[in-house]
RONU-570207 format. One record per residue: x, y, z of N, C-alpha, C in turn. Coordinates in steps of 0.2 Angstrom, whole numbers, plus 5000, padded with zeros to 4 digits. Example, Ala and Ser with C-alpha at 12.3 -4.5 7.8 and 13.67 -1.06 7.14 Angstrom:
! RONU-570207
5066,4972,5039,5062,4978,5039,5066,4984,5039
5064,4989,5035,5068,4995,5036,5064,5000,5039
! end
This chain:
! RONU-570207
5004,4994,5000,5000,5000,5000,5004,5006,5000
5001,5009,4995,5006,5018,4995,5005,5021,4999
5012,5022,5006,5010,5027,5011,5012,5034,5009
5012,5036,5005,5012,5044,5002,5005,5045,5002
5001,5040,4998,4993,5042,4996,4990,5039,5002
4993,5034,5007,4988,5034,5013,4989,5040,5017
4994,5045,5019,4995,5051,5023,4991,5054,5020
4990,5056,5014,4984,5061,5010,4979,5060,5011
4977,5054,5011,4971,5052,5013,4968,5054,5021
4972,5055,5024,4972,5055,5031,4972,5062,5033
4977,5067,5027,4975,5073,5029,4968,5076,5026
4967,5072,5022,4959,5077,5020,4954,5073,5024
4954,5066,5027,4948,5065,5032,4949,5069,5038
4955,5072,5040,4956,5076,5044,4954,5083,5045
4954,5087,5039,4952,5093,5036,4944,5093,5036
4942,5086,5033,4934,5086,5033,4932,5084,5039
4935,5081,5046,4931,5079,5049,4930,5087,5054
4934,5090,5054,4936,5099,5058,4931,5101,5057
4927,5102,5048,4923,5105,5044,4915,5102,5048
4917,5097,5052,4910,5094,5054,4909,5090,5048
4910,5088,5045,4907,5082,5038,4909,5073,5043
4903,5071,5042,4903,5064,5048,4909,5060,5045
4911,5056,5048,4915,5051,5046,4914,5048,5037
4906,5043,5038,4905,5041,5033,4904,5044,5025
4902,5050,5027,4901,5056,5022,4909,5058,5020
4914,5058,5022,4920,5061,5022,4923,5055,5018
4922,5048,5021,4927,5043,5017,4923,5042,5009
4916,5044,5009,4911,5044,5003,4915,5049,4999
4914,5053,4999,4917,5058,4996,4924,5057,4992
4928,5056,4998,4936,5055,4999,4937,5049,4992
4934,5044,4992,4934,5037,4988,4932,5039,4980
4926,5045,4981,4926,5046,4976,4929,5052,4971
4935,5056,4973,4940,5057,4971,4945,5053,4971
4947,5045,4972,4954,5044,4972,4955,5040,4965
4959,5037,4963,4961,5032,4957,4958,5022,4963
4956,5020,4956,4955,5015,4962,4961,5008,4961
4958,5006,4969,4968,5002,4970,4965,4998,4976
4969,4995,4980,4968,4993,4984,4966,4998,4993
4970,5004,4992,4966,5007,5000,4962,5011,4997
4958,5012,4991,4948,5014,4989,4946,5010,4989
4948,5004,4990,4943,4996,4990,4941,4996,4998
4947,4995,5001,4946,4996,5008,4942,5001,5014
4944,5006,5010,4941,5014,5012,4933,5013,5011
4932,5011,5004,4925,5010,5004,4921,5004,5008
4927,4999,5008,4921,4993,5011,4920,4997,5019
4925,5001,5022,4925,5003,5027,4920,5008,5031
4918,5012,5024,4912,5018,5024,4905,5014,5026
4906,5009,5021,4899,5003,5020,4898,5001,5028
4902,4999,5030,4900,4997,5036,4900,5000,5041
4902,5008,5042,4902,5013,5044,4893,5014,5044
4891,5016,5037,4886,5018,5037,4880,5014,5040
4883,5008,5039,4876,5002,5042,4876,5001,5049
4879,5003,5051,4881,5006,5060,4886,5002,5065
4889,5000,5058,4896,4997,5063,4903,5001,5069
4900,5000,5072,4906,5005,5077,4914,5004,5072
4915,5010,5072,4921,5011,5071,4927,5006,5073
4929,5003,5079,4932,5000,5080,4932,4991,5077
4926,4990,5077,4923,4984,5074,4926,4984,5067
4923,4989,5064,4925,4992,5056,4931,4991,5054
4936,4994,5056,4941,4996,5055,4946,4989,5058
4944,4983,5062,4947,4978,5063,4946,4971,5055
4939,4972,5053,4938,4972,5048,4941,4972,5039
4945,4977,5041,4947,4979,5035,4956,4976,5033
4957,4977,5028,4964,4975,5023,4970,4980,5026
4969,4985,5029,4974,4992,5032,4982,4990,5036
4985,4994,5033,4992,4993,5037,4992,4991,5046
4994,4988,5047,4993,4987,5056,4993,4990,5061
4996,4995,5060,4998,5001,5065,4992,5007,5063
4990,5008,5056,4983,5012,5054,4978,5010,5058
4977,5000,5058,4971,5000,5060,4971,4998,5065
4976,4998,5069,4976,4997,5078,4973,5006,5080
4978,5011,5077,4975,5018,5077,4967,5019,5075
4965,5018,5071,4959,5017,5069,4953,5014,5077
4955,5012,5078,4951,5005,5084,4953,5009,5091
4958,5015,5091,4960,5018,5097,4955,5022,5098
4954,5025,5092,4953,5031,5092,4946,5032,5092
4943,5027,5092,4938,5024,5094,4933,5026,5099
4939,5026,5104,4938,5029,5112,4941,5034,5113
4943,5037,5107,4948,5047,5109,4942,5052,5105
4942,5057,5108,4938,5062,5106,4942,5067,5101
4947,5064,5099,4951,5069,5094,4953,5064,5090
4947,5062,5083,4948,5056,5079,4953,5063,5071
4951,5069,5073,4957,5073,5067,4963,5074,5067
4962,5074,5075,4972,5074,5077,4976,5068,5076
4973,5063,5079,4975,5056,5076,4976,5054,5069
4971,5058,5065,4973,5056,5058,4978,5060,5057
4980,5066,5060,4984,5070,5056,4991,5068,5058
4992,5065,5066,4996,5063,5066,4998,5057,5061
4994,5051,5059,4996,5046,5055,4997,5049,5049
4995,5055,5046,4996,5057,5042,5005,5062,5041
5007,5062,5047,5014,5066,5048,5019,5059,5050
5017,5053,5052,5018,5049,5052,5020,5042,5044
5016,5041,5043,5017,5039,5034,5018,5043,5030
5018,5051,5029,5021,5054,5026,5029,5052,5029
5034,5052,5035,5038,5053,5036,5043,5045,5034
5038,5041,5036,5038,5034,5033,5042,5032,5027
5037,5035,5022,5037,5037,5014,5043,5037,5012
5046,5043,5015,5052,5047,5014,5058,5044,5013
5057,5041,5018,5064,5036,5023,5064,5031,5019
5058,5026,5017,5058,5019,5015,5058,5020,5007
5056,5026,5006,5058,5028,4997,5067,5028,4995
5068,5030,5001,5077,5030,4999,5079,5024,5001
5077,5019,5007,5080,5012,5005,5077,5011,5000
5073,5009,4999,5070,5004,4993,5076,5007,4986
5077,5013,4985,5081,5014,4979,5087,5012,4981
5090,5014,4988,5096,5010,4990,5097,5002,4987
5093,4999,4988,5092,4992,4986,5090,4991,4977
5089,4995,4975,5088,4991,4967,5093,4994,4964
5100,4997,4964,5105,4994,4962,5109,4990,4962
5110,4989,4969,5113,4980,4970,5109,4974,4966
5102,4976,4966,5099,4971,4963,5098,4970,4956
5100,4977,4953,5099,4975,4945,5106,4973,4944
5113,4974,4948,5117,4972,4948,5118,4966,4950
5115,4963,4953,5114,4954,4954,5111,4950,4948
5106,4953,4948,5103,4948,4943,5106,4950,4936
5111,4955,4934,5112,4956,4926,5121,4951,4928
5125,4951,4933,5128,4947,4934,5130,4939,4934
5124,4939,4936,5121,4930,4936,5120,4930,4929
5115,4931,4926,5113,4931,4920,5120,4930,4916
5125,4935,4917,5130,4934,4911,5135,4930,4912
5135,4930,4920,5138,4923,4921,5138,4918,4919
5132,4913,4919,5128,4908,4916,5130,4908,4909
5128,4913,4907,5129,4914,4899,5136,4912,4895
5140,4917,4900,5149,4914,4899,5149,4906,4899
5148,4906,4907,5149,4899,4910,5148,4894,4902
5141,4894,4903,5139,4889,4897,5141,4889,4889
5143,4896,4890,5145,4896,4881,5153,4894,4880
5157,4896,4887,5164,4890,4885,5162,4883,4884
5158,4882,4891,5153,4873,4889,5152,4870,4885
5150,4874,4880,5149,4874,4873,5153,4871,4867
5159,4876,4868,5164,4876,4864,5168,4873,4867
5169,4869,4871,5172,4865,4876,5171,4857,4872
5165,4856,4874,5162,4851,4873,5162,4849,4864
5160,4854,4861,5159,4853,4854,5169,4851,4850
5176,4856,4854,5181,4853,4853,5183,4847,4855
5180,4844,4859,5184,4840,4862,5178,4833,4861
5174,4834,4856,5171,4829,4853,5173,4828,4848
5176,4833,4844,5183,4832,4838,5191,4830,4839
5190,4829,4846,5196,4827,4847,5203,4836,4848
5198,4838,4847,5205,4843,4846,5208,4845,4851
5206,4846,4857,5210,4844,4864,5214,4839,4864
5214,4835,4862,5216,4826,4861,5224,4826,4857
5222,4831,4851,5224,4833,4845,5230,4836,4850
5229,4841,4855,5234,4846,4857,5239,4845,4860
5236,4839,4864,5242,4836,4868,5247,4832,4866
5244,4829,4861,5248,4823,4859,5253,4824,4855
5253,4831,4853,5256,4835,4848,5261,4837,4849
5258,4839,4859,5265,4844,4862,5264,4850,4860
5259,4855,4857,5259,4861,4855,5261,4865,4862
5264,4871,4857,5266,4876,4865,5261,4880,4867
5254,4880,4865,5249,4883,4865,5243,4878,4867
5243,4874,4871,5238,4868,4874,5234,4871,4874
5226,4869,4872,5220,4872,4874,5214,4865,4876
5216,4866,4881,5214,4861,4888,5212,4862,4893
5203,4864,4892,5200,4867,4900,5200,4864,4906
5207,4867,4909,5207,4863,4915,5204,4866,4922
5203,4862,4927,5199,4864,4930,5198,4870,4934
5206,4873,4935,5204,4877,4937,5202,4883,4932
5201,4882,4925,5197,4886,4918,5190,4885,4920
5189,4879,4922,5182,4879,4924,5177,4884,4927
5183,4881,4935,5181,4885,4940,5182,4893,4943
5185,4895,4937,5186,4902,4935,5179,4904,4932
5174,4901,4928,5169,4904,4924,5164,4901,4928
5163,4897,4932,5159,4895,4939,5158,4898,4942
5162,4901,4947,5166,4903,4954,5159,4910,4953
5162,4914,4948,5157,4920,4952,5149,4919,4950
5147,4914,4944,5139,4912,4946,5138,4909,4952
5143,4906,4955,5141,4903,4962,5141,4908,4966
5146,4910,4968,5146,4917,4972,5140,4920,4971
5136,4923,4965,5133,4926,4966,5126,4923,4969
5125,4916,4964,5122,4913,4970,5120,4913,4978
5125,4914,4979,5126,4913,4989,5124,4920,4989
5126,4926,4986,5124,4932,4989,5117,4930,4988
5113,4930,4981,5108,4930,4979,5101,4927,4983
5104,4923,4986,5099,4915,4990,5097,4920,4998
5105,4922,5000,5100,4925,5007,5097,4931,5006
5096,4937,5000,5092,4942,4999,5087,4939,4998
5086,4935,4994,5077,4932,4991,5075,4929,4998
5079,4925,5003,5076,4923,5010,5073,4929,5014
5077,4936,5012,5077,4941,5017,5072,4943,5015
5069,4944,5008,5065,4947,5003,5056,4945,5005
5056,4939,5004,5050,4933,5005,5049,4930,5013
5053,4931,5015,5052,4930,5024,5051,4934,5028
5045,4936,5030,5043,4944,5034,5046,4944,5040
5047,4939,5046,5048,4941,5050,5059,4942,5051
5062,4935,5046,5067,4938,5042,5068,4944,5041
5064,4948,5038,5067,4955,5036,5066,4958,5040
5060,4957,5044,5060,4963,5050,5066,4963,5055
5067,4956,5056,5074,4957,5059,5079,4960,5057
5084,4959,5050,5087,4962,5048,5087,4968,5048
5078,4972,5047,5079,4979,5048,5081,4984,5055
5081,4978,5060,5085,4982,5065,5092,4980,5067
5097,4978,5061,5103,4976,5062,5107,4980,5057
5103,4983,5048,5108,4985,5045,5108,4993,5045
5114,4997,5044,5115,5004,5045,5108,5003,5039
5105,5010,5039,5103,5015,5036,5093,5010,5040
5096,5005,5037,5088,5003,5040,5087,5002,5048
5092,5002,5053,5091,5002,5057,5091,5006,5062
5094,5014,5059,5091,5021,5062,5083,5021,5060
5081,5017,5052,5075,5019,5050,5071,5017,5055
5072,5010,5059,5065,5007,5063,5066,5010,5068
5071,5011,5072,5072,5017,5080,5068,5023,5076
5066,5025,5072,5064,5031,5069,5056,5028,5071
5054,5025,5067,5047,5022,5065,5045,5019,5073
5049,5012,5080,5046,5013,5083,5045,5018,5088
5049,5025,5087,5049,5032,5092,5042,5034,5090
5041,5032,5084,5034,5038,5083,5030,5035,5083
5032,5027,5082,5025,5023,5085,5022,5026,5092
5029,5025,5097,5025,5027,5101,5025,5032,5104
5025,5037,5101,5023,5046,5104,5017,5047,5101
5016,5045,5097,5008,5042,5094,5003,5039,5098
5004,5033,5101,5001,5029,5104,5002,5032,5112
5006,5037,5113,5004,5040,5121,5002,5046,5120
4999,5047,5113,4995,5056,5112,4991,5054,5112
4988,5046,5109,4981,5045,5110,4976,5042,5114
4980,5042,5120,4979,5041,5126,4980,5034,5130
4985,5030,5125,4990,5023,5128,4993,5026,5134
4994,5020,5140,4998,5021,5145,5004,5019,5142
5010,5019,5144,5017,5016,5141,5016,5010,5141
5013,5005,5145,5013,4997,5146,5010,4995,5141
5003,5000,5140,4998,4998,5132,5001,4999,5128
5004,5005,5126,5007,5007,5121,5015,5004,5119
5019,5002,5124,5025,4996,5122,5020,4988,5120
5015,4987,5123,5012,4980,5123,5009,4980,5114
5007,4985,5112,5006,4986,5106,5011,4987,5101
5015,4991,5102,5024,4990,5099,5025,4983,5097
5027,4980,5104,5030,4972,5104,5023,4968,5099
5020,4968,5099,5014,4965,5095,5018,4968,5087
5018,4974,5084,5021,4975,5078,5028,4972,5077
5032,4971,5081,5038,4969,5079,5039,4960,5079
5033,4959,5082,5034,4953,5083,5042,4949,5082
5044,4946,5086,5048,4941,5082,5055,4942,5084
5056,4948,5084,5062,4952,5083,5066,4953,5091
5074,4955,5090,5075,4956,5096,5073,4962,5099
5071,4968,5095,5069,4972,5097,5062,4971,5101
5059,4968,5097,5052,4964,5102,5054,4961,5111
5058,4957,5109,5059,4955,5115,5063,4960,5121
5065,4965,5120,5069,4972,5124,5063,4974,5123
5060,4977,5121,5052,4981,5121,5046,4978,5125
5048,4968,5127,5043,4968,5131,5047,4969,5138
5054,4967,5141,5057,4969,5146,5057,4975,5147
5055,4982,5145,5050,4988,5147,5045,4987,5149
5041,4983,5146,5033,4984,5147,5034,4982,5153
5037,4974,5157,5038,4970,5162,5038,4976,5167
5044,4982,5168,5049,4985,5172,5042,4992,5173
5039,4996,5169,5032,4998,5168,5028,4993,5175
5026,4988,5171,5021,4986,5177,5024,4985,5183
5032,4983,5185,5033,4983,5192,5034,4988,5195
5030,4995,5193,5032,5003,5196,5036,5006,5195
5042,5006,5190,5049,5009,5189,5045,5015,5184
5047,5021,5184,5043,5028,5181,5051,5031,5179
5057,5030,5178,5060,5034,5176,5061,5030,5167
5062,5032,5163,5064,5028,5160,5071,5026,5157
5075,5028,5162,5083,5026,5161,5083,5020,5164
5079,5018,5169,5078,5012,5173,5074,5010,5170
5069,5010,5167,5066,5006,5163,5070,5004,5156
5071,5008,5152,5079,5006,5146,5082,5001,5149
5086,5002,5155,5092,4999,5159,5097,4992,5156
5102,4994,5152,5103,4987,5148,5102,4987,5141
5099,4990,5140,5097,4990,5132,5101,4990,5125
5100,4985,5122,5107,4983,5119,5105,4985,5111
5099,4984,5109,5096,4987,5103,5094,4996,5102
5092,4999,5106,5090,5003,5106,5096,5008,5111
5100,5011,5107,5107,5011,5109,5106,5019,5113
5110,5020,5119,5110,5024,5123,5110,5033,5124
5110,5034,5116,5108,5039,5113,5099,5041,5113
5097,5035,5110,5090,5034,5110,5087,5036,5118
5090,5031,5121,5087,5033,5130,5087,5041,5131
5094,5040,5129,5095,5049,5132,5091,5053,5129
5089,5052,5123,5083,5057,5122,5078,5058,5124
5075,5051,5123,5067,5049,5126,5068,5053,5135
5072,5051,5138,5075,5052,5145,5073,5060,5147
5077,5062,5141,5077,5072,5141,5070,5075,5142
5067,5071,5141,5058,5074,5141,5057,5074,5148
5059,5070,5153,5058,5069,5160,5048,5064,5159
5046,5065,5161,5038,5062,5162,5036,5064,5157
5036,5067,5152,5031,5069,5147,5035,5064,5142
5035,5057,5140,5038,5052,5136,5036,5052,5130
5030,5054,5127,5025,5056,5120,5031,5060,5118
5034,5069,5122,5038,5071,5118,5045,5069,5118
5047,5065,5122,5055,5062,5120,5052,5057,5115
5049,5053,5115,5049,5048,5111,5049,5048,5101
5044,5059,5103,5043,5061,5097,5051,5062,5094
5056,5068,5099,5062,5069,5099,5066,5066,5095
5066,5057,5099,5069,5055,5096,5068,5052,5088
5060,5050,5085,5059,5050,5079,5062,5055,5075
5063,5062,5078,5066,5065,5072,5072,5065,5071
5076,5063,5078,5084,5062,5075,5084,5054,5072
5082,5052,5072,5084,5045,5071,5081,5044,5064
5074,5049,5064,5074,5049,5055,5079,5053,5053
5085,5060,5052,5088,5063,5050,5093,5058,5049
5095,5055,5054,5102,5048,5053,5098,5044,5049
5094,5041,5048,5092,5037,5043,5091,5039,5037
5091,5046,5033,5090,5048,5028,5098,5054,5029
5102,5052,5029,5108,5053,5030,5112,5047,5028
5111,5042,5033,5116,5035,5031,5113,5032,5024
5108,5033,5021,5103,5031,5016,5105,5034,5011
5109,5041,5011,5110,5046,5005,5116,5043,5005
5119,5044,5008,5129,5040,5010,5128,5034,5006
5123,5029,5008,5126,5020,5003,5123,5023,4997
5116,5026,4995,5116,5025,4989,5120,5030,4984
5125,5036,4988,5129,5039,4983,5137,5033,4980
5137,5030,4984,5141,5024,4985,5140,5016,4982
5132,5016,4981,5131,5010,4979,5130,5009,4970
5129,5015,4967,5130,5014,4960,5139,5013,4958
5143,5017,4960,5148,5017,4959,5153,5010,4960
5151,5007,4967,5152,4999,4969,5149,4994,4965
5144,4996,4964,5140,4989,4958,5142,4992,4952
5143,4996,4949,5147,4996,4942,5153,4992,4942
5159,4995,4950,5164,4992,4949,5166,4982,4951
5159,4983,4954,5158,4972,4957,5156,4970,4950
5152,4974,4944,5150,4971,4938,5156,4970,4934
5160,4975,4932,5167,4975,4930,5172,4969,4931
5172,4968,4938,5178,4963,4942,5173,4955,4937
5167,4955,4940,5162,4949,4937,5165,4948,4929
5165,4952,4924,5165,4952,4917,5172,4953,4915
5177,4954,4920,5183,4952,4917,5187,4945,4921
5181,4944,4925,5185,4937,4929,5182,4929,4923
5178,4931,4920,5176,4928,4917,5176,4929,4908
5179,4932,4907,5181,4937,4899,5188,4931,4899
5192,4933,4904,5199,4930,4903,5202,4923,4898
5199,4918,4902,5198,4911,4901,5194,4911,4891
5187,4913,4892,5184,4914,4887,5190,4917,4882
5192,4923,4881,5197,4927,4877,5202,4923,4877
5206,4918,4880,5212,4915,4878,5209,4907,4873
5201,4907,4874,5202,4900,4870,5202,4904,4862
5196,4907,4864,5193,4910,4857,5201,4913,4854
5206,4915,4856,5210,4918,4854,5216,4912,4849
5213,4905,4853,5219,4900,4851,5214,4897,4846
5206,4897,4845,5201,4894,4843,5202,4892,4835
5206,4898,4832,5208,4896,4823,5214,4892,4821
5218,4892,4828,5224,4887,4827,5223,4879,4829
5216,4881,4832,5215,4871,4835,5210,4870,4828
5207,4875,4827,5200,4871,4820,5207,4869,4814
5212,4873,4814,5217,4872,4807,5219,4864,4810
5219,4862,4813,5223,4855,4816,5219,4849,4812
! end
């Protein structure tokens, strides 16, 4: 789902709901301004059931929506400020967008350099194969030896494994990206381990939850909700030893952090600087930790065309070599 067109979305139900325009009436309207996709489908089934008198919160559990949307959605339920919420979600996935628009570009030039890699690799591979196979049907490798020539042309193994080597390598890169790519809780952990993505999710869970304690979460319901979105993760598992340190009375949050091995001690110190008001430390620190994530994120991908031209280069000359010496000796073994 496009979080750019769902923060838009969110700021004009926001705008319409100030106007006084009901909920139902607002997403009517709304749906019939957008292009249709996936979140007008949802939006609409959601109005539908709005209007037939489904509480909100029923509604909205109902629906296809990102999980954080519609945990907000189901909150807000019970907040008397359902525009502020939206607007915050709307400052929120717009900030989202921003961040996860620059990795995702980050990553698709390692990737069209992966897969045009393999690709020529195989190609090479198979086509000495080829000509391998088809001389050495006529003998003329047989022809080479027996001759004594000072120019033997005899793919020896390690010829082979010279034009192997880097489709397999690329391989082994290749296999743990598509595990990382197709396995959601895999990724999600990943995204708390590698630079640029892992300022992004300190980013994302700060403002989850300055969010969820402006909408009236206590810290315990508001971490207990957290640790449910991360699931899996070890950031999950440090997120619920808060929630634990919360319910046995500890109110400072340095003592609640205490140990925090993910959420590195800069994060504390911010959220900390707030003293009791934890909504605005937590806000704080979503915006340093977006600025470092759209900082380390502009750094690899000014880096990352440059390196995948020069990983394609090393690819296409480690495998040119072997090929260029046969092809080179190719008219003196057909003359035999």
């Amino acid at each position: 789902m496009n979080y750019d067109e769902l923060a838009f979305v969110n700021l004009q139900l926001a705008s319409m709901l100030r106007e006084g325009i009901p909920l139902e009436g607002s997403l009517r309207h709304l749906c019939a301004t957008m292009q249709r996709g996936r979140l007008r489908s949802e939006l609409q089934l959601l109005e539908t059931d709005l209007a037939a008198g489904t509480p909100l919160a029923e509604a909205a559990a109902r629906r296809h929506l990102p999980e954080f949307y519609g945990m907000l959605l189901r909150i807000a339920a019970r907040s008397n400020d359902l525009p502020g919420l939206l607007t915050l979600l709307a400052d929120y996935y717009e900030n989202a967008n921003l961040v996860w628009a620059r990795l995702k570009g980050l990553m698709v030039y390692p990737a069209i350099v992966l897969t045009l890699s393999a690709g020529f690799s195989v190609w090479i591979a198979v086509l000495f194969g080829r000509i391998s196979s088809t001389l050495e049907g006529e003998g003329r490798f047989a022809g080479v030896l027996l001759m004594g020539s000072k120019n033997p042309i005899v793919p020896p193994a390690v010829t082979i494994t010279s034009l192997w080597a880097p489709a397999v390598l690329l391989a082994a890169i290749a296999l743990p990206a598509l595990a990382v790519a197709l396995w959601p809780r895999l990724r999600r952990e990943m995204q708390w381990r590698l630079p640029a993505f892992r300022e992004a999710s300190l980013s994302r869970a700060a403002s989850t939850m300055a969010i969820l304690l402006k909408a009236g979460c206590t810290p315990s319901e508001a971490l207990g909700l957290l640790v449910e979105m991360e699931s899996g993760t070890r950031a999950a598992a440090e997120m619920a030893q808060w929630k634990t340190r919360y319910a046995e009375g500890r109110a400072k949050f340095t003592d609640v952090a205490a140990g925090a091995k993910i959420f590195p001690p800069m994060f504390v110190w911010i959220v900390a600087g707030a003293g009791e008001n934890l909504a605005a430390g937590f806000e704080r620190a979503a915006r340093v930790y977006h600025d470092r994530a759209a900082y380390r994120s502009n750094v690899l991908l000014y880096a990352a065309l440059p390196a995948s031209l020069l990983f394609l280069g090393l690819v296409i000359l480690a495998q040119m070599f072997p090929l260029a010496q046969l092809i080179y000796q190719l008219p003196s073994l057909l003359g035999r």
